[in-house]
C-alpha positions, -999 to 999 in steps of 0.1 A, spaced: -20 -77 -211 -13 -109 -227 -24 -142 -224 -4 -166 -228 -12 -210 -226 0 -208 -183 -20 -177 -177 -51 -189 -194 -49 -224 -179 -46 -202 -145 -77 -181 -147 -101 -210 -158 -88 -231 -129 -95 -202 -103 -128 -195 -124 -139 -230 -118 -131 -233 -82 -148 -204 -77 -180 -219 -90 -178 -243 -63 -165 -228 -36 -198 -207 -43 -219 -233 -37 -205 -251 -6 -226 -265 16 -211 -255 46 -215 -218 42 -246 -216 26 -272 -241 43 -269 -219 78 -282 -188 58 -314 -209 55 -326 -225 84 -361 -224 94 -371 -217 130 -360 -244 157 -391 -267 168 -406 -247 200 -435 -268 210 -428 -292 240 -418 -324 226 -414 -316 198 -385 -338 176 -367 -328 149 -357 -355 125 -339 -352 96 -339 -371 61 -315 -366 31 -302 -380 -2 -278 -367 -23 -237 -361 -33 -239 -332 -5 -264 -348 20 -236 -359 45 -217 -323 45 -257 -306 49 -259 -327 80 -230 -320 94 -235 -287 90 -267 -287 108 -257 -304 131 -231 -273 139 -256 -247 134 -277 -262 158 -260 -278 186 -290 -269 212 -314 -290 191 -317 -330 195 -311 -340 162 -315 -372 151 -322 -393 114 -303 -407 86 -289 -393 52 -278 -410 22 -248 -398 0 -223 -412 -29 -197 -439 -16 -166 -416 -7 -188 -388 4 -192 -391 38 -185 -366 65 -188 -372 105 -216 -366 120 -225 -370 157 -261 -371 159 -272 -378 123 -268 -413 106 -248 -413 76 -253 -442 47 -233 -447 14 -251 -462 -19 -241 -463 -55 -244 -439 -80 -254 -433 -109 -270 -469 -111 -286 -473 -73 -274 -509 -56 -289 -526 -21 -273 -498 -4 -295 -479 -22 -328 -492 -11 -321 -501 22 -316 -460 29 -348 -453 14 -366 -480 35 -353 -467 70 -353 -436 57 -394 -438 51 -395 -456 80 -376 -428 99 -407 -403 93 -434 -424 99 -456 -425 128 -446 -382 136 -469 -356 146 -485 -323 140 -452 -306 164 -427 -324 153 -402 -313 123 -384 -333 93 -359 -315 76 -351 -328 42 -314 -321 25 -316 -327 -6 -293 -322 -31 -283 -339 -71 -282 -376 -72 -307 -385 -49 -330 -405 -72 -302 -434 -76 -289 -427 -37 -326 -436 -25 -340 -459 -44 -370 -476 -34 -391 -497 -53 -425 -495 -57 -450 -522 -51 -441 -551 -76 -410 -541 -88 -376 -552 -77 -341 -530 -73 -333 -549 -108 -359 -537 -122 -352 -504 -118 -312 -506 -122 -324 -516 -156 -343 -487 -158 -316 -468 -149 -292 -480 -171 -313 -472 -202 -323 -440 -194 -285 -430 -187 -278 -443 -222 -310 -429 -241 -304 -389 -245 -330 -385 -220 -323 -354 -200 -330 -349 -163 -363 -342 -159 -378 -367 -180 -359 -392 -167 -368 -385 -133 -408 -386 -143 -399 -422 -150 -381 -427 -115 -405 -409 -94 -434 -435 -110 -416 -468 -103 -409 -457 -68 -419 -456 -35 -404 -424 -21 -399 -401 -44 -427 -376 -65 -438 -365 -28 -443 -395 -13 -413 -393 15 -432 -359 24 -466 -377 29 -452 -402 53 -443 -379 75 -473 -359 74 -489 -341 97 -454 -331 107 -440 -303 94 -414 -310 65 -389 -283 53 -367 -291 23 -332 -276 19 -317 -283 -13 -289 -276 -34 -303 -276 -71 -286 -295 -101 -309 -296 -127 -320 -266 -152 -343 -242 -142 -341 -252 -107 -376 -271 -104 -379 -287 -74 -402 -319 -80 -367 -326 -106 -342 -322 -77 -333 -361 -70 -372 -365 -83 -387 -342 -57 -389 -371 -26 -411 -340 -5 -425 -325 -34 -457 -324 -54 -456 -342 -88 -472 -326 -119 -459 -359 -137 -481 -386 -144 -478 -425 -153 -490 -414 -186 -460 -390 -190 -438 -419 -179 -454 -443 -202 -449 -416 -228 -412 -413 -225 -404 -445 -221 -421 -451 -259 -398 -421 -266 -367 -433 -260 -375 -471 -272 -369 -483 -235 -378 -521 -237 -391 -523 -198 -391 -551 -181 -430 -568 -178 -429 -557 -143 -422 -522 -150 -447 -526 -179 -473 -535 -154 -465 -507 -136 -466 -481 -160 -496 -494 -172 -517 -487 -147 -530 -449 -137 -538 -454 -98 -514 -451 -71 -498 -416 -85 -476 -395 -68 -486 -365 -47 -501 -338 -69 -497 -303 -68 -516 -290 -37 -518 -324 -19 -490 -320 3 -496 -286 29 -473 -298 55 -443 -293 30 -423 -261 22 -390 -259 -4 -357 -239 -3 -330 -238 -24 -297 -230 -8 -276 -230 -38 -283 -229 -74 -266 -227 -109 -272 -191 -116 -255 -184 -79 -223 -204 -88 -229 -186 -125 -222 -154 -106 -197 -163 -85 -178 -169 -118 -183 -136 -136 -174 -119 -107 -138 -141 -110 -134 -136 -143 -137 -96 -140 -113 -97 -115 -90 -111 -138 -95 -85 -162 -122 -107 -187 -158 -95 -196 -178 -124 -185 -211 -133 -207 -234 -155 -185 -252 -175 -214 -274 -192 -189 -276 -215 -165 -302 -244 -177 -283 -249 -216 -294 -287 -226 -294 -309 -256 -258 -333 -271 -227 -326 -256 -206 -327 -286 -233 -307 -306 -229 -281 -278 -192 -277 -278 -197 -272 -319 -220 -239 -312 -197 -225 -283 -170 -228 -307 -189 -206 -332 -197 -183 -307 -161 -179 -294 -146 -171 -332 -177 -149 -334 -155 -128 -303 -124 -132 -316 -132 -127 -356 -157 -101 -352 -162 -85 -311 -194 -101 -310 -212 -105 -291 -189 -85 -270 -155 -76 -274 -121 -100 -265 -104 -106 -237 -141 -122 -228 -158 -152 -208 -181 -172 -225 -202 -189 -192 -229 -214 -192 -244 -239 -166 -273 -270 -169 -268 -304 -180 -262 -318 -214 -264 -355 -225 -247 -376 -244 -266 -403 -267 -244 -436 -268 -248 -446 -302 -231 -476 -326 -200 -458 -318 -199 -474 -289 -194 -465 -251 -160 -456 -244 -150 -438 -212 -162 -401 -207 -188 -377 -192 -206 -351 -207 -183 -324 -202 -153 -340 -215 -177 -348 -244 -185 -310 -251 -147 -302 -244 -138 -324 -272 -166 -311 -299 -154 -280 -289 -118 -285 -296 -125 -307 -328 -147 -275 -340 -121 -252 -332 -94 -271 -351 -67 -254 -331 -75 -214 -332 -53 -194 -319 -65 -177 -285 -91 -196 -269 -93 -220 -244 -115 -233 -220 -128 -255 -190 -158 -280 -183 -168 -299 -153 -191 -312 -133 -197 -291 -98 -195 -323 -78 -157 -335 -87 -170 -363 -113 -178 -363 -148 -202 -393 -156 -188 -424 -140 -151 -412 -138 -126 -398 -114 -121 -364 -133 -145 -334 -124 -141 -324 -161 -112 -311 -184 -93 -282 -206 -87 -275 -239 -57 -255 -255 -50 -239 -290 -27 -272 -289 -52 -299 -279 -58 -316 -310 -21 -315 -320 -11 -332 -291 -40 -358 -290 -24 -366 -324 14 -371 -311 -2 -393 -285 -14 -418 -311 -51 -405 -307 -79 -390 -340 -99 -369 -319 -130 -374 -343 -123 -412 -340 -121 -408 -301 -151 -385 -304 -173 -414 -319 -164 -439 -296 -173 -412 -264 -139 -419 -250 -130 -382 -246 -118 -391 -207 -88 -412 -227 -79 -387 -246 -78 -357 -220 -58 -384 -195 -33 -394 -225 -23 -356 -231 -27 -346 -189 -58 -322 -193 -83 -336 -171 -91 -312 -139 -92 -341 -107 -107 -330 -74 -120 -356 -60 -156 -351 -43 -162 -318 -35 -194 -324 -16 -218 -300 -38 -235 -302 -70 -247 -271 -88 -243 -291 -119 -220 -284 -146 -198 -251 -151 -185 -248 -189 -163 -216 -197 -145 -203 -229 -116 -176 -228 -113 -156 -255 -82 -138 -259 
């Protein structure tokens, strides 16, 4: 069987709703549920932050319609769901604003003051550290958008950048979980970052912290982050640290979706469509454009040689790469539209491969696209457009170039997050 540009274009589409329809909230969070709270009295409160906190809540709220429900969750403007009985708040992302900060307030006030037979249910899911951002003692919200804002531009990747967050704030590391305690706090969570640790997952907010101030201080020297003196201050200092490992016994973690789930979901589309999927992993980090470059080799390794496994084939991976503004400057793009173009600029046009990257949660970086495609033709019809995809690639304004020849994949929110879904066909 053939494949042709409309066929290919077909299969990656279907392949990357798949992904997400894999990891929907909806479906998965009622697989999950811990036990209802029995003991007289007893409430049941529930806290959340992320791009899928307001679909988790509402679909509690269905699953449990016997229970008295009551809290306040905090997702991405444009994200929101009705709820009845659960409070839903809207803050900015991926910088946090007041919105922001005023969530993570109530929402620390929401848990205080509970007792042993009471239970807090915490939905968490990717972008909660900007959602819920609240500062710790002496700093202010600018001092951590500014934080923010460097870290997003330094390379950093998720887990280190969220040791920084979780040590200039006052609810994250663990330290939303100790509030509540002694009641009982149970953490649903749809995972984003690679290799699925939880105290990464929007900085682990009900989670134990291995991290320390001196691993923050650390990476901030890394990355030549000039702090402000406030944040200095902060960083400086070694008391006050986030909950440690073992500290927190009224808390329990479980993930209801994950990369490697949505991974599967995609192989088992792809063989339907009569492709051998190869699932390369699910936690792949380091530059976006650097990334596309060694996919592409891999993909002319199929075509050229079989190997490492023979055409028509699926070439999947998951995680989170990064992309490292440098003098080039800071056009528009995200880090899959970044890898798309390093892969297309590497490929320089072969014959029989195409593929699809996005973000799981319907945006790419700051933008309205969940990611893009690339064709054989891609770079020939950047070029008719007026556009030098290695100039364009410099600048990071792959998102231009993608709109300018009508490749970018829009979805608009699609209220998960299993992080990004890159896949090469190789006919």
């Amino acid at each position: 069987m053939q494949w042709d540009d409309a066929r290919a274009r077909a299969a990656l589409r279907r392949i990357f709703d798949a992904t997400v329809a894999a990891a929907d909230p909806r479906v998965m969070l009622a697989r999950h549920l811990p036990a209802k709270p029995s003991a007289p009295g007893g409430r049941c409160v529930v806290v959340g932050a992320g791009k899928s906190a307001a679909v988790m809540a509402a679909a509690l709220e269905e699953a449990w319609p016997d229970v008295a429900l009551s809290g306040l969750v905090v997702t991405r403007y444009g994200h929101a769901v009705p709820t009845r009985r659960i409070e839903v708040m809207e803050s900015a992302h991926p910088v946090p604003d007041a919105n922001s900060e005023a969530a993570a307030r109530r929402m620390l006030q929401t848990v205080q003051g509970l007792g042993p037979d009471d239970l807090v249910i915490a939905l968490i899911s990717g972008g909660g550290s900007a959602l819920m951002a609240l500062p710790a003692a002496g700093l202010t919200l600018a001092d951590k958008q500014a934080v923010n804002r460097a870290l997003l531009a330094s390379g950093a990747t998720i887990s280190e950048m969220n040791a920084v967050r979780k040590h200039l704030s006052g609810i994250k590391g663990g330290r939303l979980a100790a509030a509540a305690a002694p009641a009982r706090v149970v953490t649903l969570a749809i995972s984003d970052v690679p290799g699925d640790d939880p105290a990464v997952i929007a900085s682990g907010p009900t989670v134990p912290d291995p991290t320390t101030f001196a691993t923050a201080r650390a990476l901030v020297a890394r990355y030549g982050i000039d702090p402000s003196p406030a944040v200095a201050a902060r960083l400086a200092q070694d008391g006050d640290e986030t909950p440690k490992p073992g500290s927190l016994p009224n808390a329990s973690f479980q993930l209801i979706a994950t990369p490697a789930l949505a991974l599967a979901a995609a192989a088992e589309a792809a063989r339907g469509m009569g492709l051998a999927p190869l699932v390369l992993g699910d936690a792949l980090e380091g530059e976006s454009r650097e990334m596309g470059t060694v996919m592409a080799g891999i993909a002319r390794s199929i075509r050229t040689h079989g190997l490492p496994l023979p055409a028509p084939a699926l070439l999947l991976s998951g995680g989170e790469t990064t992309v490292s503004i440098g003098h080039g400057g800071a056009g528009r793009g995200g880090r899959n539209t970044e890898f798309l173009l390093g892969l297309a600029v590497a490929l320089q046009g072969e014959a029989g491969i195409w593929a699809v990257a996005g973000d799981t949660d319907g945006i790419d970086g700051t933008e309205d696209a969940a990611g893009a495609l690339v064709t054989p033709d891609t770079l020939a019809r950047a070029r008719a457009a007026a556009l030098d995809p290695r100039t364009v690639l410099a600048a990071h304004d792959s998102y231009g170039l993608f709109d300018a020849i009508g490749d970018l994949i829009r979805t608009g929110p699609t209220l998960t997050n299993v992080n990004d879904i890159r896949a090469i066909l190789v006919a």
